[in-house]
BANU-651373 format. One record per residue (C-alpha): x negated, y, z negated; residue in three letters; chain; residue number from 0. Coordinates in steps of 0.2 Angstrom, whole numbers, plus 5000, padded with zeros to 4 digits. Layout:
BEGIN
<vofi><u>X</u><v>Y</v><w>Z</w><res>ALA</res><chain>A</chain><n>NUM</n></vofi>
...
***
This chain:
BEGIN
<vofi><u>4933</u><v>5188</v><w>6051</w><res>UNK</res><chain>A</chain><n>0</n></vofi>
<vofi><u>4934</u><v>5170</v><w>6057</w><res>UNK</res><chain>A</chain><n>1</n></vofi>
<vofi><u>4918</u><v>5161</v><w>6062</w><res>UNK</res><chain>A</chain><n>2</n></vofi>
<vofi><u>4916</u><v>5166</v><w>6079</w><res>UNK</res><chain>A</chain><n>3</n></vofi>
<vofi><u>4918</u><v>5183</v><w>6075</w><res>UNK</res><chain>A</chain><n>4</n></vofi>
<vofi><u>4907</u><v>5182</v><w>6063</w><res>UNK</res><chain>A</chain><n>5</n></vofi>
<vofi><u>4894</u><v>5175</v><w>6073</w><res>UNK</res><chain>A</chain><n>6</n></vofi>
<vofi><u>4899</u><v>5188</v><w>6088</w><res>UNK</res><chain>A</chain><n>7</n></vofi>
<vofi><u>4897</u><v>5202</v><w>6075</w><res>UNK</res><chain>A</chain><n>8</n></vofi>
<vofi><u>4878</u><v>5196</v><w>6070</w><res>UNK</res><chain>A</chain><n>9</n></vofi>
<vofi><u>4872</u><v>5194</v><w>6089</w><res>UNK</res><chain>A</chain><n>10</n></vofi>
<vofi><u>4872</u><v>5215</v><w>6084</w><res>UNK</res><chain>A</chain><n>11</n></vofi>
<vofi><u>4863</u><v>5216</v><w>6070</w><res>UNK</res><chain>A</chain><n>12</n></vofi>
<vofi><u>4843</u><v>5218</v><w>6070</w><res>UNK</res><chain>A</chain><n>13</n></vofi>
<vofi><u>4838</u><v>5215</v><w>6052</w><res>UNK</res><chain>A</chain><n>14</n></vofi>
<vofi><u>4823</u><v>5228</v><w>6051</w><res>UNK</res><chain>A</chain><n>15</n></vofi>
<vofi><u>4816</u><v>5232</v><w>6030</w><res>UNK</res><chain>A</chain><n>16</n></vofi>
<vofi><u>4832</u><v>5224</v><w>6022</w><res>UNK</res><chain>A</chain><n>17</n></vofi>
<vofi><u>4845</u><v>5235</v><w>6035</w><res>UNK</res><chain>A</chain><n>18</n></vofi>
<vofi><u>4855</u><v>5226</v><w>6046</w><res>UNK</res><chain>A</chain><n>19</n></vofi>
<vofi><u>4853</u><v>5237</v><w>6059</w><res>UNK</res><chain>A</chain><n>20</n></vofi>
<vofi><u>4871</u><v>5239</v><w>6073</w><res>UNK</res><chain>A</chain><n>21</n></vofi>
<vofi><u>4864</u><v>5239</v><w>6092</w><res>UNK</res><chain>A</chain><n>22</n></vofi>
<vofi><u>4882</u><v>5235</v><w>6095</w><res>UNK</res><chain>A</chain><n>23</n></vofi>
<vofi><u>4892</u><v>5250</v><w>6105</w><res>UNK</res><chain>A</chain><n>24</n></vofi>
<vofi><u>4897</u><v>5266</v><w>6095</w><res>UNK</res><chain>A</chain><n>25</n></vofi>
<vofi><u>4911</u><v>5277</v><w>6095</w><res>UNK</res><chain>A</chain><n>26</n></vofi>
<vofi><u>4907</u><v>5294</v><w>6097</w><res>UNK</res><chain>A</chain><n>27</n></vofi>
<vofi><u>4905</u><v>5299</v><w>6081</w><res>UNK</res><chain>A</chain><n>28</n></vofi>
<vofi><u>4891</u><v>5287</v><w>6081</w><res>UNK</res><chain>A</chain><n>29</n></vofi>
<vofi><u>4896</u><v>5274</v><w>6070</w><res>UNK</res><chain>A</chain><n>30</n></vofi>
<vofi><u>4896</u><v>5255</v><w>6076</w><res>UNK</res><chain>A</chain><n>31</n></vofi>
<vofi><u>4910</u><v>5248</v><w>6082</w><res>UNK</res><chain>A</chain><n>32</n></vofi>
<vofi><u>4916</u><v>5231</v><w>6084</w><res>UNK</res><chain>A</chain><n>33</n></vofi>
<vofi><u>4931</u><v>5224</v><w>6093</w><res>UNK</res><chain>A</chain><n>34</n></vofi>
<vofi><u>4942</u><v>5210</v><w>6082</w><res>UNK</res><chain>A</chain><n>35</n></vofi>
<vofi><u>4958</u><v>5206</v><w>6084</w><res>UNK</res><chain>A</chain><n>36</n></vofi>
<vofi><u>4959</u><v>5218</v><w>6098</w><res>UNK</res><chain>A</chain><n>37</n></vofi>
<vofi><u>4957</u><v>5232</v><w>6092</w><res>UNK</res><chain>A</chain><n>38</n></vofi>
<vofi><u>4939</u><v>5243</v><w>6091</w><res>UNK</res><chain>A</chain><n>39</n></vofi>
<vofi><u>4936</u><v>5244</v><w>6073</w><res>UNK</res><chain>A</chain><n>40</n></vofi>
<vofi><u>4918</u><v>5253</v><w>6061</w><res>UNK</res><chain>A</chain><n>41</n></vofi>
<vofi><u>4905</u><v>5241</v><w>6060</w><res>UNK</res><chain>A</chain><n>42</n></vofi>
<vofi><u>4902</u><v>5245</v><w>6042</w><res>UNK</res><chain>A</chain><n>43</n></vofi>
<vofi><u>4919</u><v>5242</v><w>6038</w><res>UNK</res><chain>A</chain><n>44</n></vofi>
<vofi><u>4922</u><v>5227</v><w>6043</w><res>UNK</res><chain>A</chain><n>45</n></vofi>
<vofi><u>4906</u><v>5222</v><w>6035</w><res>UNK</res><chain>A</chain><n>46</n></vofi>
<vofi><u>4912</u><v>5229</v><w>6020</w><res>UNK</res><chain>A</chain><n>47</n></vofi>
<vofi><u>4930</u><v>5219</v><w>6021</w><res>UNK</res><chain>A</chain><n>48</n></vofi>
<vofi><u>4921</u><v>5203</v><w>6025</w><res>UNK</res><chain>A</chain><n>49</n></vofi>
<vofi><u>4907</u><v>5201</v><w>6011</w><res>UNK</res><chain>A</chain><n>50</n></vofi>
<vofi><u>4915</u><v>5211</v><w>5998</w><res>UNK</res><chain>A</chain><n>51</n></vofi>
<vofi><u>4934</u><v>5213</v><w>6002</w><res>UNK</res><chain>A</chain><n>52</n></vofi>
<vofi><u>4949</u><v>5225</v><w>6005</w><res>UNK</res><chain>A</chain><n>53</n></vofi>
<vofi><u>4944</u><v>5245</v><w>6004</w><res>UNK</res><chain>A</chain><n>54</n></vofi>
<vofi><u>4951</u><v>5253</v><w>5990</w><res>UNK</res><chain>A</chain><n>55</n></vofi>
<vofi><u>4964</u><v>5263</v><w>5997</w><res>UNK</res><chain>A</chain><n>56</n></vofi>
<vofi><u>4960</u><v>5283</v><w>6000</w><res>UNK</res><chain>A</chain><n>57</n></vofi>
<vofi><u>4941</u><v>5277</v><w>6000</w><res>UNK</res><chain>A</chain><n>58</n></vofi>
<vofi><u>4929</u><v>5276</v><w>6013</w><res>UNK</res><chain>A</chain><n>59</n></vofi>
<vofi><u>4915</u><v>5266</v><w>6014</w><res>UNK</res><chain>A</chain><n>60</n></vofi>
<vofi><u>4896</u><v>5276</v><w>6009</w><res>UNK</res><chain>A</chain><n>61</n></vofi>
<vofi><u>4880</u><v>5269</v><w>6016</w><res>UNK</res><chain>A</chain><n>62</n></vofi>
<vofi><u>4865</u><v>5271</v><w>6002</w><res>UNK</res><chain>A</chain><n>63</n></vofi>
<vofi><u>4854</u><v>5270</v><w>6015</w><res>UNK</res><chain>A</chain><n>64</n></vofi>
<vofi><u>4852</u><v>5284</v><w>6031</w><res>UNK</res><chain>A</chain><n>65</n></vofi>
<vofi><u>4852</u><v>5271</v><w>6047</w><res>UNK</res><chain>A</chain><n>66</n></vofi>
<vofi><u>4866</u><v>5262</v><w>6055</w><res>UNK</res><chain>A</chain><n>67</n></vofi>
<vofi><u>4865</u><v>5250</v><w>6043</w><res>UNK</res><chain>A</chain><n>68</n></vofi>
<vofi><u>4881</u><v>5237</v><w>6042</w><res>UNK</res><chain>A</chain><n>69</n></vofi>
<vofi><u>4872</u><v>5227</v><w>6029</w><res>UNK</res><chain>A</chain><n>70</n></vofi>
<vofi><u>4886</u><v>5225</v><w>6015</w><res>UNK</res><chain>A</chain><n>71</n></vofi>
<vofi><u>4869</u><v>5226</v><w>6000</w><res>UNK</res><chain>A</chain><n>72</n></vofi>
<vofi><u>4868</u><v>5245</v><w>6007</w><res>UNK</res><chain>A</chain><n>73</n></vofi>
<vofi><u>4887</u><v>5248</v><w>6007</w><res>UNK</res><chain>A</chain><n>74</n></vofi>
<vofi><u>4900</u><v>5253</v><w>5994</w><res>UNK</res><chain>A</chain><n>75</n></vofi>
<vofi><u>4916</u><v>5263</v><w>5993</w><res>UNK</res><chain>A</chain><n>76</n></vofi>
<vofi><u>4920</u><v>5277</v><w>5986</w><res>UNK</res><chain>A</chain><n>77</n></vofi>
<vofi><u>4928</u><v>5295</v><w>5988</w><res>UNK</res><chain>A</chain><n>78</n></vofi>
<vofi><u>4927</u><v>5306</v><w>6003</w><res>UNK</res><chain>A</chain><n>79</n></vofi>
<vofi><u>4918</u><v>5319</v><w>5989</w><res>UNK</res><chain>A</chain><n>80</n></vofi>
<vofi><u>4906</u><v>5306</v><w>5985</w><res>UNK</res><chain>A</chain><n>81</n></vofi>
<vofi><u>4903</u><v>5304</v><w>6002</w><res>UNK</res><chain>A</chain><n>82</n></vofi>
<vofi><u>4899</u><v>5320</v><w>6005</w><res>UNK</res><chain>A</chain><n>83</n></vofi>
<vofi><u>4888</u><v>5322</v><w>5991</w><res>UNK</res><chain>A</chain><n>84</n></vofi>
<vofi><u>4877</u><v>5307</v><w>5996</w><res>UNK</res><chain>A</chain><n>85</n></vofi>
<vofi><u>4876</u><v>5317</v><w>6013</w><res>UNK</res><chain>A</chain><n>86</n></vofi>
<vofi><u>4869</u><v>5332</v><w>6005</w><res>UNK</res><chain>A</chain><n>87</n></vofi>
<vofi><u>4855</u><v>5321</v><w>5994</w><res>UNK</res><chain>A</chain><n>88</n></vofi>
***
């Protein structure tokens, strides 16, 4: 994400008790999203590619935290089975 992007990016964040909170548009799954390089992408993703780098592939990304959180500390890949285990806890 270039500089502006970045910068367009954080205009949608409300840092709230260490979350960095999306009040960005969302797709109707309700995740964030956020349009780079013309195309509509997952907030938390692209948070995820720009502080800590390429997704692993067949990962997804898992919040540790239950809000609408793009804040890269509170994200990390792993396994769709991980993910849905972290959704059961």
């Amino acid at each position: 994400m270039d500089k502006s992007a970045h910068s367009r990016f954080m205009d949608k964040v409300s840092k709230v008790n260490g979350c960095w909170i999306w009040t960005g548009a969302k797709d109707k799954d309700g995740y964030g999203v956020f349009r780079h390089n013309g195309l509509a992408r997952r907030a938390h993703r692209l948070s995820y590619i720009h502080y800590k780098g390429a997704i692993p592939t067949g990962h997804v990304i898992r919040h540790s935290c239950a809000n609408l959180c793009v804040n890269p500390a509170h994200l990390k890949s792993g396994t769709q089975q991980q993910n849905m285990d972290d959704k059961k806890r």
